[in-house]
C-alpha positions as CSV (number, residue, x, y, z in Angstrom):
1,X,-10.1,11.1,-21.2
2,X,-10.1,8.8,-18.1
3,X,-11.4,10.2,-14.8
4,X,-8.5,9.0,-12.1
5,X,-8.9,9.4,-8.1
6,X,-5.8,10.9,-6.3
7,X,-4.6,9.9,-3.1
8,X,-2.2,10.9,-1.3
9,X,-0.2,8.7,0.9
10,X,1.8,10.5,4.0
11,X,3.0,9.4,7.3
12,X,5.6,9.7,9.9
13,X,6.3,5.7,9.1
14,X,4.9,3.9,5.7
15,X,5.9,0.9,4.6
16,X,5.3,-0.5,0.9
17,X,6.1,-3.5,1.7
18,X,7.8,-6.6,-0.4
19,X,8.9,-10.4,0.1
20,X,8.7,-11.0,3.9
21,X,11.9,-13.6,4.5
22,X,11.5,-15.1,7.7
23,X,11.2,-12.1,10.4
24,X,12.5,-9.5,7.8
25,X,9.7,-7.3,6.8
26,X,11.6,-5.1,3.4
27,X,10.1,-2.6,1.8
28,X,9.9,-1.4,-1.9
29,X,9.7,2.2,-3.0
30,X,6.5,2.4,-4.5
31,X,3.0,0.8,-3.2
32,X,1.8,-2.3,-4.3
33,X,-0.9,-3.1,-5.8
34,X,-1.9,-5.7,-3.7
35,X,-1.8,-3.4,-0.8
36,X,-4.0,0.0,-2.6
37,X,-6.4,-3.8,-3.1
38,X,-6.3,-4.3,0.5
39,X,-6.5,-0.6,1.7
40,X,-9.9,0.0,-0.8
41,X,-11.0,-3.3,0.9
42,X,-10.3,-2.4,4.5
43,X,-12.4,0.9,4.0
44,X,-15.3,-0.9,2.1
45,X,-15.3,-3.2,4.9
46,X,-14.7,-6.4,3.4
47,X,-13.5,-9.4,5.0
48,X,-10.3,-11.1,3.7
49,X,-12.9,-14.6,2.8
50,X,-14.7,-12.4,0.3
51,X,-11.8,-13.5,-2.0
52,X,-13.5,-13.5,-5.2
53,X,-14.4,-9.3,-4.0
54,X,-10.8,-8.5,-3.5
55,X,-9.5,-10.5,-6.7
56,X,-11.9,-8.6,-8.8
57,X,-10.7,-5.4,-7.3
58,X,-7.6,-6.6,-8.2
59,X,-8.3,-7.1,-11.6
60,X,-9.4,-4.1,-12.3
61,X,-7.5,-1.6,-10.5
62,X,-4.9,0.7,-12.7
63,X,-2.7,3.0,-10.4
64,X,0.7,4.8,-10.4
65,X,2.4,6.9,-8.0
66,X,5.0,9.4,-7.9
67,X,7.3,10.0,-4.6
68,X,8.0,13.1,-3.3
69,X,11.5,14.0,-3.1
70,X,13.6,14.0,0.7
71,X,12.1,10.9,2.6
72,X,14.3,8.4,4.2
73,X,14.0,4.6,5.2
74,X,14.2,3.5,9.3
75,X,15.3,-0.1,10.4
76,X,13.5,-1.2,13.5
77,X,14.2,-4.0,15.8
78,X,10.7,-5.1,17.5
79,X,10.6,-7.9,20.2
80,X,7.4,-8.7,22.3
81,X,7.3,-11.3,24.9
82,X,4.1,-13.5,24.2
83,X,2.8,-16.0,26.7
84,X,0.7,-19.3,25.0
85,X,-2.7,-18.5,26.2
86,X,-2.8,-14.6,25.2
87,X,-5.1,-13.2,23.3
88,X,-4.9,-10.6,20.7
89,X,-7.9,-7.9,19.9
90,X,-8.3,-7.7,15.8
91,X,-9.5,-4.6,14.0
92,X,-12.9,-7.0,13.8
93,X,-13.2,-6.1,17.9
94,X,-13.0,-9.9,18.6
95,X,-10.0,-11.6,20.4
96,X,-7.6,-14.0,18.2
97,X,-6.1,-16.7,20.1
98,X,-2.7,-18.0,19.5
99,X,-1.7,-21.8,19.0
100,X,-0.1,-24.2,21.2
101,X,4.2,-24.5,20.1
102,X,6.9,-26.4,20.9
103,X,8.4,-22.8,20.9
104,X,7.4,-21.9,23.9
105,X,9.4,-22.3,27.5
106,X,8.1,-22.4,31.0
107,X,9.4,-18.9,32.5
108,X,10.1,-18.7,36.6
109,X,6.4,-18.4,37.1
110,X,5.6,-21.6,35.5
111,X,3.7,-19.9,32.5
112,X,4.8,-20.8,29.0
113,X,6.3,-18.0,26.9
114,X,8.3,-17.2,24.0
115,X,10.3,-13.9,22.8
116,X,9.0,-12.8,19.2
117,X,12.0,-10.9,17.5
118,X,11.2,-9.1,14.0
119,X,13.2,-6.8,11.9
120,X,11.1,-4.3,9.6
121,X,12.1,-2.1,7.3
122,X,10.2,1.5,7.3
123,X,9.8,4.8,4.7
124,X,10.0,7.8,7.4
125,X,8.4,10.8,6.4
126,X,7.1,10.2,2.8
127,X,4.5,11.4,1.2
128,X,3.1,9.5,-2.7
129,X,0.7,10.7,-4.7
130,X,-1.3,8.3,-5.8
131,X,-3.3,8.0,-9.3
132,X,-5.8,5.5,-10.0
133,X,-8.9,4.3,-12.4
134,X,-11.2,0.8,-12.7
135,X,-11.2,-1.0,-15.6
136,X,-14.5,-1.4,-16.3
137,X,-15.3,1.6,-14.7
138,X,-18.9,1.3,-14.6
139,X,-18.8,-2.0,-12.3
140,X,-19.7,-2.1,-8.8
141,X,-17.7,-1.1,-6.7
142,X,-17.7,2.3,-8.9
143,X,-14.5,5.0,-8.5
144,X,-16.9,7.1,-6.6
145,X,-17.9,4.4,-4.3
146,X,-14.3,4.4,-3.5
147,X,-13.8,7.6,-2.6
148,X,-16.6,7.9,-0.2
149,X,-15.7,4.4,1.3
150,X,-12.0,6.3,2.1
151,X,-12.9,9.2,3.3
152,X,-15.5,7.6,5.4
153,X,-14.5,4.1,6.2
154,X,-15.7,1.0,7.8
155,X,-12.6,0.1,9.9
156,X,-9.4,2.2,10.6
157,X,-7.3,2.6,7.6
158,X,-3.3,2.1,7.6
159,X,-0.4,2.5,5.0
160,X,1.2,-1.0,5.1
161,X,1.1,-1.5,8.4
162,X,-1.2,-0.9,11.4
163,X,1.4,1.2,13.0
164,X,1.4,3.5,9.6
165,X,-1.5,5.9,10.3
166,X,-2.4,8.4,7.8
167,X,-1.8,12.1,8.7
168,X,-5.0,13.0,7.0
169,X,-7.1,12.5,4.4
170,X,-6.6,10.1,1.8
171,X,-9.0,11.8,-1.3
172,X,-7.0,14.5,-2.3
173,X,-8.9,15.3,-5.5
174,X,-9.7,14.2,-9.2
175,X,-7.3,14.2,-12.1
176,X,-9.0,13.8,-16.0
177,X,-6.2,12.3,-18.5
178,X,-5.4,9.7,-20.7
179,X,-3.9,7.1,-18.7
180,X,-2.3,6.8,-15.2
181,X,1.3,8.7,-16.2
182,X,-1.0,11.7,-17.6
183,X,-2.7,12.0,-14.6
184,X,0.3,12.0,-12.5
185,X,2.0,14.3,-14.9
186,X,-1.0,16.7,-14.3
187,X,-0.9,16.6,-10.8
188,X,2.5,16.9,-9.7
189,X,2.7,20.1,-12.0
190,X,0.3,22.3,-9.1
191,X,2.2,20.7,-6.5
192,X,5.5,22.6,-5.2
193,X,8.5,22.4,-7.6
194,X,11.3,20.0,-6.7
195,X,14.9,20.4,-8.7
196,X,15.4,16.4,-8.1
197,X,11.9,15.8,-9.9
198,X,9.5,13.1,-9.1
199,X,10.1,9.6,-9.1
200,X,7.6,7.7,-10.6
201,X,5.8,4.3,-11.3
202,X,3.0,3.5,-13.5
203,X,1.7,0.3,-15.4
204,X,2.9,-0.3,-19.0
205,X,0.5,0.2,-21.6
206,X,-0.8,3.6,-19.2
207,X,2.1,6.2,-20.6
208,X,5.6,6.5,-21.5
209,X,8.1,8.9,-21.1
210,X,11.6,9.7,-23.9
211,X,13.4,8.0,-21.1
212,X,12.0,5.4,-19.0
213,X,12.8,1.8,-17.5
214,X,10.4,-1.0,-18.0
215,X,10.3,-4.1,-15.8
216,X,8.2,-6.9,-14.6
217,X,6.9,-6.5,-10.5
218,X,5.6,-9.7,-8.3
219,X,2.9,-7.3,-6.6
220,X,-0.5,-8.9,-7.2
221,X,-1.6,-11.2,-4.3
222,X,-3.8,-14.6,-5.1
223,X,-6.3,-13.8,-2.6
224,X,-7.7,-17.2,-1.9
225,X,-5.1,-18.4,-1.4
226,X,-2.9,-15.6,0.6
227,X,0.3,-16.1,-2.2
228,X,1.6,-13.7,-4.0
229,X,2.8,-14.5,-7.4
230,X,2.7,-13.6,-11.3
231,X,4.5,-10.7,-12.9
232,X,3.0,-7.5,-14.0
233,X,5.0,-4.8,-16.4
234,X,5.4,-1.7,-15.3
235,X,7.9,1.8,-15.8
236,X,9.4,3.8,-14.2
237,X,10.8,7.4,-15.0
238,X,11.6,11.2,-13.2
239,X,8.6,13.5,-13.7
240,X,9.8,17.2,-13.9
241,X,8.3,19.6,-11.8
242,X,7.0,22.9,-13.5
243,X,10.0,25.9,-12.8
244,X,12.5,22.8,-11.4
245,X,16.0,24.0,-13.3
């Protein structure tokens, strides 16, 4: 048996994101693994140049999710006017300065501006269930480590996002079973029955269901360089609540 941490993801506004074309931020259904990477990260306090640390995470992180039934999807329309010598404060408590463009236009008042137009894509009022284990699982950091780094960590966490704030806290338990479908299948039997069932993704090689779908996902992130690329397999199925007709 294989000792899995449960999350559990819930917001007014999440967004699992996918390919960013242009100023169109799209989401997918299910969380990336890049972005569980980059959330573990965030509350160990890492620093996106400790590439090696976050492409070991990477490496050895195994995680599924299953979706609870009745959310529904939001398509915003953001513009901010942004003048060429602001300055942005980071998550880091530092100000981030923006470069000189061609883009920008003198307005009335002589100063140099531009209107930044975006189109993103939101999950509005979801909650996943997260399961996940490390592969080696004695290696630093340790599941545990984890799990105290998210229930106490080093920099405010977000689902996605920075607008997508948690509505409380990530750890919701631990879940003992064979692979990453097990432990889903485990959990979502305590949780309250839902007639539609549970939609559900896991890696392959972690479970299978009588009926299932396999396919390939572009979800792990090079992080030296930033890219995204490669294909990982992974299925997806319904889990059955306990008592759903």
């Amino acid at each position: 048996m294989v000792r899995h941490l449960m999350l559990r993801l819930a917001s007014p506004l999440i967004a699992f994101g996918g390919e960013t074309i242009d100023n169109h931020g799209v989401i997918r259904d299910f969380p990336a693994l890049s972005m569980l990477t980059g959330l573990i990260a965030n509350a160990l306090g890492w620093d996106r140049g400790q590439d090696q640390l976050h492409n070991r995470l990477q490496q050895r992180l195994r995680m599924g999710a299953a979706l609870e039934p009745g959310f529904g999807a939001v398509h915003d329309y953001q513009t901010a006017e942004l003048f060429e010598d602001d300055a942005g404060w980071t998550t880091h408590g530092q100000p981030e300065g923006r470069m000189k463009s061609p883009s920008y236009t003198p307005n009335a008042d002589g100063r140099r501006a531009l209107t930044l137009q975006r189109y993103r894509d939101y999950h509005a009022d979801m909650t996943a269930w997260v399961a996940l284990h490390l592969d080696p699982a004695d290696e630093t950091p340790t599941l545990e480590q984890v799990a105290a780094a998210l229930d106490r960590p080093v920099r405010p966490l977000f689902i996605g996002r920075k607008p997508c704030l948690p509505t409380g806290r990530l750890v919701a338990g631990w879940q003992d079973a064979e692979h990453v479908l097990g432990a889903l299948q485990a959990w979502t039997q305590h949780l309250p029955a839902h007639r539609a069932g549970w939609r559900a993704q896991w890696p392959d090689g972690q479970g299978s269901l009588p009926v299932d779908r396999r396919s390939d996902l572009c979800d792990e992130r090079n992080w030296t360089s930033g890219l995204h690329g490669g294909w990982r397999p992974v299925r997806e199925g319904l889990l059955q609540s306990r008592g759903a007709a």
